[in-house]
C-alpha positions as CSV (number, residue, x, y, z in Angstrom):
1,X,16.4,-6.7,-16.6
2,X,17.2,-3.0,-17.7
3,X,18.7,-0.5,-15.1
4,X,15.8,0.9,-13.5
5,X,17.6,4.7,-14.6
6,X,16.6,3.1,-18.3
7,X,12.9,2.2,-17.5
8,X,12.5,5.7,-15.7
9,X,14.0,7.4,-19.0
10,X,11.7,5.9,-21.2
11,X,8.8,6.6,-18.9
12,X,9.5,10.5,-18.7
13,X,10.6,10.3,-14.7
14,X,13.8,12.7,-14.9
15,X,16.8,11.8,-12.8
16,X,16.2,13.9,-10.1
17,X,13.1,12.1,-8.9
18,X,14.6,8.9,-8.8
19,X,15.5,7.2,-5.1
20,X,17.6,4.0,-6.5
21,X,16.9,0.6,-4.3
22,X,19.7,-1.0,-5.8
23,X,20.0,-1.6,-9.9
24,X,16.5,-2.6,-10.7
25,X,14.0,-0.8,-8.2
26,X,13.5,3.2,-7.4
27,X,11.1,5.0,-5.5
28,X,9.8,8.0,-7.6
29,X,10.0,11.6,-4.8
30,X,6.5,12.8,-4.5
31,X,8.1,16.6,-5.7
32,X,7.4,15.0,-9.6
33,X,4.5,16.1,-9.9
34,X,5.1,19.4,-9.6
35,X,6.9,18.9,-12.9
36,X,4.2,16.6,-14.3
37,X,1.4,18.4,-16.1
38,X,-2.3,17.4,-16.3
39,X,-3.7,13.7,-16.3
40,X,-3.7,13.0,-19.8
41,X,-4.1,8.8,-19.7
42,X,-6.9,6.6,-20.5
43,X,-7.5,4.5,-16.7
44,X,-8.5,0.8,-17.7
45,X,-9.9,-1.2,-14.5
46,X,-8.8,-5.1,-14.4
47,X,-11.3,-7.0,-12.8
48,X,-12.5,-10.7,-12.2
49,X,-15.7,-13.4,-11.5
50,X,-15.5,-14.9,-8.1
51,X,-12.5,-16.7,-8.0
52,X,-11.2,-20.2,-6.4
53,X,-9.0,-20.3,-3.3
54,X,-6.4,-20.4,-6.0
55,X,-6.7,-17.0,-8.1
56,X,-7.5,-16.7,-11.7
57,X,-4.4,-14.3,-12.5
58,X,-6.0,-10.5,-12.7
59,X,-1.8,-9.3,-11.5
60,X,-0.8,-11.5,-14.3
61,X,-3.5,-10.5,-17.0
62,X,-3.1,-6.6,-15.9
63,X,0.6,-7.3,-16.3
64,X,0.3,-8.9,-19.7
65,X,-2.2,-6.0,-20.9
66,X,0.2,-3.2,-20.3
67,X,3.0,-4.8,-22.2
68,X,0.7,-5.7,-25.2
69,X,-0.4,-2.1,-25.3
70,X,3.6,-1.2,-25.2
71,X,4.2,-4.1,-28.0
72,X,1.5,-1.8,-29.7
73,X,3.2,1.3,-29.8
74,X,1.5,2.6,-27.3
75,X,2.8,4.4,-23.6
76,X,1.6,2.1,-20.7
77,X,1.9,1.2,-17.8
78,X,0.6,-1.3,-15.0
79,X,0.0,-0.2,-11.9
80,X,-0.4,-3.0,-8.9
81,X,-0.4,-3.5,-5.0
82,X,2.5,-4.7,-3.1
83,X,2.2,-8.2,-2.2
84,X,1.5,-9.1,1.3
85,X,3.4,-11.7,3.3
86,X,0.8,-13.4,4.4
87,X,-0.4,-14.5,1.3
88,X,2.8,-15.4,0.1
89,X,3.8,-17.7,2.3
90,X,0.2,-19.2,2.8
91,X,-2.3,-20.0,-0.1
92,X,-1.6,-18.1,-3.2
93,X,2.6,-17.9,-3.2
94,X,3.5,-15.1,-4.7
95,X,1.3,-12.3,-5.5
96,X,3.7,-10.6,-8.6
97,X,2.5,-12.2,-11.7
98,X,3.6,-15.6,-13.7
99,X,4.6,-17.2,-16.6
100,X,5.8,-15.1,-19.1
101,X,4.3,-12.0,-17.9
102,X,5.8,-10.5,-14.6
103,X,6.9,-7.7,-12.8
104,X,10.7,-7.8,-11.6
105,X,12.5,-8.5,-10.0
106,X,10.2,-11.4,-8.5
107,X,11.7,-12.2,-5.7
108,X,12.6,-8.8,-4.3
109,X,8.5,-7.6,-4.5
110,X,7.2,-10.6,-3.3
111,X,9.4,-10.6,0.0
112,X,9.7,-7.2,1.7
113,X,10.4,-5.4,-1.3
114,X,10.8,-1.7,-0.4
115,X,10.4,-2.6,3.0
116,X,6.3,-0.3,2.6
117,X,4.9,-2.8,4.5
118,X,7.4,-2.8,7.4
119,X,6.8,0.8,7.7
120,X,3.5,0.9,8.1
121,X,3.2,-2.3,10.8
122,X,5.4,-0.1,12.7
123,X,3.5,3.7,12.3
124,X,0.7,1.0,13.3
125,X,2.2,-0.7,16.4
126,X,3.8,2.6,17.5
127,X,-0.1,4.1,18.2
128,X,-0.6,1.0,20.0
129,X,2.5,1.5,22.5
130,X,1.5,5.4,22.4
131,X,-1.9,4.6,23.4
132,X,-0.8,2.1,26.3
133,X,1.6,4.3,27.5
134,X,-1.0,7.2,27.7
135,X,-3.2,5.0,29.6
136,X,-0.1,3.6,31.8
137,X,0.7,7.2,33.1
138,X,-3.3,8.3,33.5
139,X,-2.8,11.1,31.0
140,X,-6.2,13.3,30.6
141,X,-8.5,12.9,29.6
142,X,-8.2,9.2,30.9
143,X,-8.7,6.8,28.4
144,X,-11.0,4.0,28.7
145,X,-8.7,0.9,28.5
146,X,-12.2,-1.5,27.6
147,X,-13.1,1.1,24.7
148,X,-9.4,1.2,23.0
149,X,-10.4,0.6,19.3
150,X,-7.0,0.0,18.0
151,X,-5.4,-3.1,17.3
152,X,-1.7,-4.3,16.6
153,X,-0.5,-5.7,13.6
154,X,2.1,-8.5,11.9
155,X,2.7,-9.1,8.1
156,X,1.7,-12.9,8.7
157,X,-0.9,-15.3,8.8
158,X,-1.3,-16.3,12.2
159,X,-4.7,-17.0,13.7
160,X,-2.9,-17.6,16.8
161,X,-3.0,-13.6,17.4
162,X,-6.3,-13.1,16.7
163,X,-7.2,-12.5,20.4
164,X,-4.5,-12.0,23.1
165,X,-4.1,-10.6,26.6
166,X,-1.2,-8.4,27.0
167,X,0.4,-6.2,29.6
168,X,0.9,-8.9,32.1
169,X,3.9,-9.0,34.7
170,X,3.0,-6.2,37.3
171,X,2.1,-2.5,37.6
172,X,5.5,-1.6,35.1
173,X,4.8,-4.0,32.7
174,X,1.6,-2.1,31.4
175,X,-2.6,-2.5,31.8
176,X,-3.3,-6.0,31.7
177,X,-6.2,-6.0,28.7
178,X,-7.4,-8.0,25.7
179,X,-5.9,-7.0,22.7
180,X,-5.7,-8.3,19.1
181,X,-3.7,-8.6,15.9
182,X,-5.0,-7.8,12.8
183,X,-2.7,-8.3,9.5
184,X,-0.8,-5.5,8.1
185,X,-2.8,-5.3,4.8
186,X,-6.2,-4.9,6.9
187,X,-4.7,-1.9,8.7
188,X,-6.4,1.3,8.4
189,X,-3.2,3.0,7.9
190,X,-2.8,1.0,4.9
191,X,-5.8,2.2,3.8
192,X,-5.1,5.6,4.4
193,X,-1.7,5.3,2.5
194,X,-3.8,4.1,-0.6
195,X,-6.4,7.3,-0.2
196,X,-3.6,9.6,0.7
197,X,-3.1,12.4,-2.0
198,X,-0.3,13.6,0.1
199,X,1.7,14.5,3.1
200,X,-0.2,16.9,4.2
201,X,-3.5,14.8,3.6
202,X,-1.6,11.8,5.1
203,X,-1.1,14.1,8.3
204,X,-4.6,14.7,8.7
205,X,-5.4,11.3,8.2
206,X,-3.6,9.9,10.4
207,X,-4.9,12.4,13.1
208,X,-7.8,11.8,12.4
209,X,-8.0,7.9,13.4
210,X,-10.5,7.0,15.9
211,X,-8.4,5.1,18.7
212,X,-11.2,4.7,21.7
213,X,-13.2,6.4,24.6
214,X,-12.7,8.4,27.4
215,X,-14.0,7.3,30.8
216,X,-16.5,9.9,30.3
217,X,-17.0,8.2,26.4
218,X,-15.5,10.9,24.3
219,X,-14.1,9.9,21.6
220,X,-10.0,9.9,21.1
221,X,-8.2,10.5,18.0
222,X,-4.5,9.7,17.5
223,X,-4.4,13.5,17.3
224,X,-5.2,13.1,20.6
225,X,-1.9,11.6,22.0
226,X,0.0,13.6,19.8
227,X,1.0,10.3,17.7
228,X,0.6,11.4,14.1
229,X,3.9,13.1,13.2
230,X,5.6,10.6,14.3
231,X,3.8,7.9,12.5
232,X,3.8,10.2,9.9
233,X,7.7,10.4,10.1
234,X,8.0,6.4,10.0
235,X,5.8,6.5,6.6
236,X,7.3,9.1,4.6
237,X,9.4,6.9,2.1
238,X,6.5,4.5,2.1
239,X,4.3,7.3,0.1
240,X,6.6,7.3,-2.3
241,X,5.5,5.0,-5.4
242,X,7.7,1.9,-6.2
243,X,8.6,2.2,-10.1
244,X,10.2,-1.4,-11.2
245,X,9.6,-3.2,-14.6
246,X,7.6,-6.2,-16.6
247,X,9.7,-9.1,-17.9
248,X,9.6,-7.1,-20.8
249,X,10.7,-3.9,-19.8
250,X,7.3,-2.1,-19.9
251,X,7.6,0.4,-16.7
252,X,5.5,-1.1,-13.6
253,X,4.1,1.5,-10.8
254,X,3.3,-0.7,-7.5
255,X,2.5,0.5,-4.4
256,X,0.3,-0.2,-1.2
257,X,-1.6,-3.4,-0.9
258,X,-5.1,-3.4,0.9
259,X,-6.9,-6.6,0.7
260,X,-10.2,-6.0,-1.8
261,X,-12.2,-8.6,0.8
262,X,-11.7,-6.5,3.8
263,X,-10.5,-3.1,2.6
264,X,-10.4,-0.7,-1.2
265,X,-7.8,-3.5,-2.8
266,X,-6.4,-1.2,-5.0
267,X,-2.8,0.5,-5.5
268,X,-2.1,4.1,-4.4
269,X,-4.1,7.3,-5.2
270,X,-0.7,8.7,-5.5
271,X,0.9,6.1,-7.4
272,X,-2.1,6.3,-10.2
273,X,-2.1,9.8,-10.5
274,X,1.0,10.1,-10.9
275,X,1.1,7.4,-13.6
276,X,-1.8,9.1,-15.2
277,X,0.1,11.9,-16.0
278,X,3.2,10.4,-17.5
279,X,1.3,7.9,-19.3
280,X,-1.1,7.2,-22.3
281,X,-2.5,4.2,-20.9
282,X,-3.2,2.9,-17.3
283,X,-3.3,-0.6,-16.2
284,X,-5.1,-0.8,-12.7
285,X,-5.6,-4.4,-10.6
286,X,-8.2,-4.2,-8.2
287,X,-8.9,-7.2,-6.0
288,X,-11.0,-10.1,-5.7
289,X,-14.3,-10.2,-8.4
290,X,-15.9,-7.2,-9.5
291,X,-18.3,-7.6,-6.1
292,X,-15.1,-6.4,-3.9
293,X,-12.6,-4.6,-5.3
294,X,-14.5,-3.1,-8.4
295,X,-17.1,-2.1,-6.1
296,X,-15.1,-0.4,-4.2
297,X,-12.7,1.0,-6.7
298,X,-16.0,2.6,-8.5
299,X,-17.9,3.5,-5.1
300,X,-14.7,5.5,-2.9
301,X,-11.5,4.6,-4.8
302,X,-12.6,7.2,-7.7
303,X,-14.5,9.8,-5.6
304,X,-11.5,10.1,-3.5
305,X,-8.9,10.4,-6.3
306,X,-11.1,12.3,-8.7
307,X,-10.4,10.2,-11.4
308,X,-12.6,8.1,-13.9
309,X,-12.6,4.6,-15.6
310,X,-12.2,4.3,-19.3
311,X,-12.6,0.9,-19.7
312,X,-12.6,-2.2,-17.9
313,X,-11.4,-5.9,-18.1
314,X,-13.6,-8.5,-16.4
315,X,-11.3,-11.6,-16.4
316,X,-12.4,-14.9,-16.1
317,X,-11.4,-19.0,-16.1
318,X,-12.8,-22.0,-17.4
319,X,-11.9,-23.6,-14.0
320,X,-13.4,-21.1,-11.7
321,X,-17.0,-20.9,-14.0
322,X,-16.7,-24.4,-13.6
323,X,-16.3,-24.7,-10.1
324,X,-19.5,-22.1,-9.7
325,X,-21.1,-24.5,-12.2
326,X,-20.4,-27.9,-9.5
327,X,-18.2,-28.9,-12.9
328,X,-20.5,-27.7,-15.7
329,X,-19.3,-24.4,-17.3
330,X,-23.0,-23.6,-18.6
331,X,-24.2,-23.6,-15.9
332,X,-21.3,-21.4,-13.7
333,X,-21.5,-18.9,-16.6
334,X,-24.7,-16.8,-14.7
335,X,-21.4,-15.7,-12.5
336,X,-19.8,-14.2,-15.0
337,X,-22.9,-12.8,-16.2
338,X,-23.6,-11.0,-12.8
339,X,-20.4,-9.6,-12.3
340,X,-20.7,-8.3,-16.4
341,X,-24.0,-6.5,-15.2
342,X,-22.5,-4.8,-12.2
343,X,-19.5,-3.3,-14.4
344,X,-22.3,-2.3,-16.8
345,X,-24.3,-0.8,-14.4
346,X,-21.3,1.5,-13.5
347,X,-22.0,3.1,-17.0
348,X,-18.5,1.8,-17.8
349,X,-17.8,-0.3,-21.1
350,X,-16.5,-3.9,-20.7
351,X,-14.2,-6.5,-22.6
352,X,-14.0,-10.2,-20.9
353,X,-11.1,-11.6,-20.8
354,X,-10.3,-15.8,-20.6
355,X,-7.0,-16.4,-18.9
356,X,-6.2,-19.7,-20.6
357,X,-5.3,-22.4,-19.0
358,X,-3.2,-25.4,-20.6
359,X,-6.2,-27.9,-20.1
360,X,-8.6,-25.8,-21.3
361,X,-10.3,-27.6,-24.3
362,X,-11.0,-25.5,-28.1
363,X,-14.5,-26.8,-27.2
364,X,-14.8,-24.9,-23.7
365,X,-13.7,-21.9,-25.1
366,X,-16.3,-22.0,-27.7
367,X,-19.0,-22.6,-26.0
368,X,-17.6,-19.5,-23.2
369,X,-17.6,-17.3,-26.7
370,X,-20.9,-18.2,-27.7
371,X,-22.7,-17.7,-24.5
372,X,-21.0,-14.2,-24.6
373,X,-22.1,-13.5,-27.9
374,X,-25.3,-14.3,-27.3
375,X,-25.2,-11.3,-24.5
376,X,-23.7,-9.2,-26.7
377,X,-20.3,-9.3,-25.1
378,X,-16.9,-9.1,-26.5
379,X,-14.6,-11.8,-25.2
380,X,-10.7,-12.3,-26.2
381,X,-8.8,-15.2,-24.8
382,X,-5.5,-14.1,-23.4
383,X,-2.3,-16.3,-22.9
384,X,0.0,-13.4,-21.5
385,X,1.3,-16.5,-18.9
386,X,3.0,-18.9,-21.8
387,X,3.6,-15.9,-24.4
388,X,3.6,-13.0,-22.9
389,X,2.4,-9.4,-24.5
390,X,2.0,-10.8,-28.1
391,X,0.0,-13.7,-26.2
392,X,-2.3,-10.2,-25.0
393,X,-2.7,-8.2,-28.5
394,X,-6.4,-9.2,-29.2
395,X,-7.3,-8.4,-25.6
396,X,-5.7,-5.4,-26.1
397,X,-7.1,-4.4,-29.1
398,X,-10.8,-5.1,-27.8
399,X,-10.1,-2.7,-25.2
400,X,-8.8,0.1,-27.1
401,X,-11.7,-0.4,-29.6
402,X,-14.1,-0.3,-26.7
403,X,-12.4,3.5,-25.7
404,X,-14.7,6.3,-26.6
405,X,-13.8,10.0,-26.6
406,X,-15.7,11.0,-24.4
407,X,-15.5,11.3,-20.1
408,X,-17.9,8.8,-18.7
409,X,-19.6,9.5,-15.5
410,X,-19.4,6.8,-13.3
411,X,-23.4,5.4,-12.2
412,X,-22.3,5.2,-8.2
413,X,-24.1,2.2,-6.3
414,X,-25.5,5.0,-3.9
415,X,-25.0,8.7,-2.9
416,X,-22.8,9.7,-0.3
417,X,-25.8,11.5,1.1
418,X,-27.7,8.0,1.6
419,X,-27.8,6.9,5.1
420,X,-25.5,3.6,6.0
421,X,-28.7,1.2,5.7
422,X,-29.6,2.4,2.4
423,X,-25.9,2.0,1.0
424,X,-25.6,-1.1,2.3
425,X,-29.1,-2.4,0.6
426,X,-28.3,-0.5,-2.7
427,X,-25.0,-2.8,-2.7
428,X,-26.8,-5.7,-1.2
429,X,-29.2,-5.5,-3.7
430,X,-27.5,-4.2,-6.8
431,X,-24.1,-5.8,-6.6
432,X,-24.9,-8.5,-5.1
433,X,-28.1,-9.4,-6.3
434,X,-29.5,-9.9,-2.3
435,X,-33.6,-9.9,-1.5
436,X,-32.5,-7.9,0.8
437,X,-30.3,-7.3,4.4
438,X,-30.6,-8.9,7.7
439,X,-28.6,-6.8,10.9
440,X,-27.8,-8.9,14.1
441,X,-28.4,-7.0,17.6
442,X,-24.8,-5.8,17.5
443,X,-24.9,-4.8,13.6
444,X,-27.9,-2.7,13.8
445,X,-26.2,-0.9,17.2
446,X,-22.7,-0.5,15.9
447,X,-24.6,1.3,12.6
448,X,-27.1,3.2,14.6
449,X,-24.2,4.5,16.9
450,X,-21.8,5.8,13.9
451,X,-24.9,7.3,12.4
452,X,-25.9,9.3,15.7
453,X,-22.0,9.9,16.1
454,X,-21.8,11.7,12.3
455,X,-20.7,8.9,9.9
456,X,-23.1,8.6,8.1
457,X,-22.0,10.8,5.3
458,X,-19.1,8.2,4.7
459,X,-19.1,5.5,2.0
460,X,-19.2,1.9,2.6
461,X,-16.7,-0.9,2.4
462,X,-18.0,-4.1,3.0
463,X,-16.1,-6.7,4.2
464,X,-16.7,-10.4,3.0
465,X,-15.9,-13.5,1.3
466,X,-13.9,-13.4,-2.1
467,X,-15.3,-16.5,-3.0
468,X,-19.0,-15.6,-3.6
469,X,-21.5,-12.9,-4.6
470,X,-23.4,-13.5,-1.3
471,X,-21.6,-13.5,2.4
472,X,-21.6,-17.4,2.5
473,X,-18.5,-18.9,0.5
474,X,-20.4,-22.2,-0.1
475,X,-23.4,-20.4,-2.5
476,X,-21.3,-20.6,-5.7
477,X,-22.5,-19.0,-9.2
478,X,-25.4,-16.4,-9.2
479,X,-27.5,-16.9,-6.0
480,X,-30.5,-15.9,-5.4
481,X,-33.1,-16.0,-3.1
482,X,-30.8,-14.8,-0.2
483,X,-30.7,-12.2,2.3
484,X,-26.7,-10.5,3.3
485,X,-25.9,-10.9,7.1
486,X,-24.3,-7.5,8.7
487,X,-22.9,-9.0,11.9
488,X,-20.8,-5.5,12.9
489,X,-19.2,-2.5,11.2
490,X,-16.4,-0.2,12.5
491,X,-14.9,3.4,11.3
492,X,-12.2,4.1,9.5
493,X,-12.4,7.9,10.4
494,X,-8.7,8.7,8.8
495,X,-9.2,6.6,5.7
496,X,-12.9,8.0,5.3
497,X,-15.1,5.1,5.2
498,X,-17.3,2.6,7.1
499,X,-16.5,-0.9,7.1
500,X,-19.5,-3.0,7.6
501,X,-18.8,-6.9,8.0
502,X,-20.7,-9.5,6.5
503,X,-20.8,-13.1,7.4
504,X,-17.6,-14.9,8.7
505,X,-14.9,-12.4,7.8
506,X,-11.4,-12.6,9.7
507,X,-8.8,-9.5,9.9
508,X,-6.5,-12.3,10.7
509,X,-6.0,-14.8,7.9
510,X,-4.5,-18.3,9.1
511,X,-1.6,-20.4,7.2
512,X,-3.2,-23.6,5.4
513,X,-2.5,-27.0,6.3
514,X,0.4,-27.1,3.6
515,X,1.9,-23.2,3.5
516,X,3.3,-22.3,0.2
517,X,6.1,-21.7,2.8
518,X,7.4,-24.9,2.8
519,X,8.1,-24.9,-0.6
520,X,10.5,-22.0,-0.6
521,X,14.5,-21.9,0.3
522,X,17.6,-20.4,-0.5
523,X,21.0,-22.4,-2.2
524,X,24.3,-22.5,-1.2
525,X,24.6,-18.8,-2.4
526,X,21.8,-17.4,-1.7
527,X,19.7,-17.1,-4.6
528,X,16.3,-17.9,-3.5
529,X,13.7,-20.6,-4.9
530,X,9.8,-21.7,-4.9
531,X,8.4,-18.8,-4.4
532,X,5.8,-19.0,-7.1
């Protein structure tokens, strides 16, 4: 690795703005961009099909992709979420690239890294204890304790906390009430540390958070309890972006990490503007397929941030159009094909990417190349995993080639002036590819109440599986035929949206049978192991 002093040098971050976490990692003072002058880099989107339980490597390929632009000549950078614990230690392992093309050092951003995530459980779990205690000593106006909105949160997978009763022990121990846990990455105060532009906004964000009622039904802010400076206070470092480095010395921004399924899964507004402005090229992960996190990158990441999208990368893997094809990659491709229309549809131009596998056969990638061709789609295999940014030059190429001149205006899914019914059914419908949308008793009440209550102006992000276009994980490929199930929705008041659940979706992930935990340990001195 390359003293992190280096990496800032070569990226244009002076000195001054540099807050050292040891050797290797820095946090880059917000103050910069007083220095910084306007945006001047191209913003390429990374994006994916539906993928299998196991990921199909969009961190790795947006990795890859910035350090083949560098290899080029060219001033990149990636720009990435934080990795969540949860993940880590359940399903995925580590969420911080692979192979040959990583971000460093590994370890270190996988567990706790900057300790971002630490901060904002506990800005999150302090409202909670403010807004019990305000209730224990009958503050006014009284607060409801059955209409408390707010949750508490862990970094962890633990279903076991997904409904809990707390304050039990007697009239000094608290209320006694149901509560819940939700995971950090699903907080709203992680989402409002991605939209933040900066402390003053994050201020008025947090303020802004609906907690609950009042006996008398009013609603309650945290502004309400006087609870945003100090969260505000626990938070501050955590605005800052994280600046560390590729395996190949190409500079990497990453900071924040909302889930796409369930929140914007994107990295920082702060964190990409900032990089914007220093650099010529901008590498940008969002979550999941192009149905969650490109959705909602295109739909509130963008109006929020005020930026555009120059390009985009719709990755894909033999193994995951095969498993939407029940084996046959034919017959999976109408999945890629979908999420190549939506992209499209955002008036933004395209390349797909094939992140190849080792037992992916020269006939399976031909036939993948001819059924792209016959759309009139570019396609470049990439192998950034076994050879790094040389193994990511054609992609690379593809996409500069596919850069025009001119600012693109992005085709939104639906105007903020839309009510919530009709942004959902444009998604539903246009993202999706739904007949239409069906609302149990409590979905159509929970929307008809934010409507009457002035939230209707708000965009939508719609919470759902990962694993397929429609709210049921088992229809695989292109569905159709189908109608998308809105079983609840909630507000997001400080981050500025309404989330509006679909199907079976948990806050709460749960560990899998066999954790990726139990693969990891340290050795005798401490140097730590399987985290993968």
């Amino acid at each position: 690795m390359i003293p992190i002093a280096e990496v800032a040098e070569r990226a244009g971050i002076p000195a001054e703005f540099l807050e050292h976490y040891g050797k290797y990692i820095a946090k880059i003072d917000l103050n910069i961009k007083k220095n910084l002058g306007e945006r001047k880099g191209k913003l390429i989107l990374v994006t994916a099909t539906n993928p299998t339980p196991a990921g199909e490597g969009k961190t790795t390929n947006s990795i890859g992709l910035s350090m083949a632009l560098n290899a080029m000549g060219y001033n990149s950078v990636v720009a990435l979420r934080e990795p969540s614990l949860g993940p880590v230690f359940g399903v995925k392992g580590g969420a911080a690239g692979g192979g040959m093309s990583r971000v460093l050092p590994f370890e270190r951003i996988n567990l706790l890294f900057t300790s971002d995530f630490p901060a904002i459980s506990a800005a999150h779990n302090l409202l909670s204890a403010m807004l019990d205690n305000y209730a224990h000593y009958d503050h006014q106006p009284e607060l409801d304790i059955r209409r408390i909105y707010w949750p508490r949160t862990v970094d962890m997978n633990d279903r076991a906390l997904r409904r809990v009763i707390i304050g039990l022990g007697g009239r000094f121990d608290g209320l006694p009430r149901e509560d819940r846990f939700i995971i950090t990455a699903a907080s709203e105060i992680m989402a409002i540390m991605a939209l933040a532009k900066d402390y003053r906004d994050l201020k008025a964000r947090l303020g802004n958070i609906l907690v609950g009622r009042s006996q008398r039904l009013k609603e309650m802010f945290a502004r309400d309890i006087q609870a945003e400076g100090a969260m505000a206070v626990l938070l501050r470092d955590a605005l800052k972006p994280n600046l560390v480095q590729t395996c190949e010395g190409t500079p990497a921004i990453i900071h924040i990490g909302p889930f796409a399924n369930i929140a914007t899964g994107t990295s920082s507004i702060i964190g990409t503007d900032i990089a914007l402005r220093l650099f010529d090229y901008v590498v940008i992960e969002a979550g999941f397929g192009a149905d969650l996190g490109a959705e909602k990158f295109f739909n509130i990441v963008t109006r929020a941030g005020e930026f555009g999208v120059d390009a985009t990368v719709l990755l894909t893997t033999i193994r995951a159009l095969k498993h939407h094809g029940k084996g046959d990659l034919a017959a999976g491709f109408p999945n890629l094909e979908k999420h190549m229309e939506n992209i499209q549809n955002f008036g933004v131009p395209a390349v797909i990417a094939l992140n190849r596998f080792p037992d992916d056969t020269d006939k399976e990638i031909a036939l993948l190349k001819k059924l792209c061709k016959k759309r009139g789609w570019k396609m470049e295999v990439s192998e950034v995993f076994t050879k790094g940014g040389e193994g990511g030059k054609a992609l690379a190429s593809a996409v500069i080639e596919s850069i025009g001149n001119e600012k693109i205006e992005i085709n939104y899914t639906y105007s903020l002036d839309d009510d919530l019914r009709t942004k959902i059914l444009k998604v539903a419908k246009q993202v999706y590819g739904a007949d239409g949308v069906d609302y149990t008793t409590g979905g159509r009440g929970r929307l008809r109440s934010l409507e009457k209550r002035g939230y209707g102006n708000l965009p939508v992000c719609i919470a759902k599986t990962q694993f397929s276009l429609s709210h049921h994980k088992s229809l695989r490929g292109r569905p159709t035929g189908f109608q998308m199930e809105v079983v609840g929705a909630d507000v997001s008041a400080g981050a500025g949206f309404v989330i509006v659940y679909m199907g079976n979706v948990r806050l709460m992930p749960g560990l899998p049978e066999e954790p990726a935990a139990i693969r990891m340990n340290i050795d005798d001195d401490g140097d730590i192991f399987g985290v993968s």
